[in-house]
KOLGUFI-806077 format. One line per field, with one value per residue (C-alpha): x, z, y. Coordinates in steps of 0.05 Angstrom, whole numbers, plus 32768, in hexadecimal, padded with zeros to 4 digits. Example, Ala and Ser with C-alpha at 12.3 -4.5 7.8 and 13.67 -1.06 7.14 Angstrom:
2
xx: (80F6 | 8111)
zz: (809C | 808F)
yy: (7FA6 | 7FEB)
***
This chain:
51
xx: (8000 | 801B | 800F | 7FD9 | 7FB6 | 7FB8 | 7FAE | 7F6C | 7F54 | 7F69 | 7F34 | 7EF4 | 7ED0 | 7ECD | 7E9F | 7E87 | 7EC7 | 7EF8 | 7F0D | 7F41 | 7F6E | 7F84 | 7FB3 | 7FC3 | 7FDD | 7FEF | 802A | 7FF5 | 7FC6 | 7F81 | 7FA3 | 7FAC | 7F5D | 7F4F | 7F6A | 7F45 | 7F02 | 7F02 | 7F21 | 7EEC | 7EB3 | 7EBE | 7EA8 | 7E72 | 7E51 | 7E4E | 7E2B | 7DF6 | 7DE0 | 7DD2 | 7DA6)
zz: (8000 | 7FF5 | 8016 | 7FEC | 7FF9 | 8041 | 803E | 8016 | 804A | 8088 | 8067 | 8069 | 8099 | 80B2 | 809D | 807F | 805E | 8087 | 80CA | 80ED | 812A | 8156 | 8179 | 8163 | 8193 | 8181 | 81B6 | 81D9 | 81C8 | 81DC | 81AA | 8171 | 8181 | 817C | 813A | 8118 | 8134 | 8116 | 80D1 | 80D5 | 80E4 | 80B5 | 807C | 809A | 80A9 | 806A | 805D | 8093 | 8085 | 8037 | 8054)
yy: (8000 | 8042 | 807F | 809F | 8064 | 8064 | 80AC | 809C | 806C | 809B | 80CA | 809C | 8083 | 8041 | 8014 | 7FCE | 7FC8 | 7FFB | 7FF6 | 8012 | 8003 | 8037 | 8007 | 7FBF | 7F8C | 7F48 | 7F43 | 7F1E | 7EE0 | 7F10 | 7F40 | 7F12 | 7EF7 | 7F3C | 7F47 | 7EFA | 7F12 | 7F57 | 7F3A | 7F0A | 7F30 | 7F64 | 7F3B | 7F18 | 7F56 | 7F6B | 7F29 | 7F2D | 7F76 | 7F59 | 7F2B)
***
């Protein structure tokens, strides 16, 4: 990614498909969970609001 990109994304707002992370910790095993169940559910919410 280069940095117009990120820039681009910095300037929307999150949503189905954007999310972002203040701080990400995966030092730690709750951390790395953390990170699965967002990457997860980002998706899959997309799928149940088609519904």
């Amino acid at each position: 990614m280069d940095f117009q990109k990120l820039l681009s994304l910095i300037s929307k707002e999150e949503g189905l498909k954007l999310d972002f992370k203040e701080k990400l910790n995966i030092d730690t095993e709750s951390g790395k969970k953390n990170l699965q169940r967002t990457y997860v559910q980002l998706p899959t919410q997309r799928v149940v609001e088609d519904i």
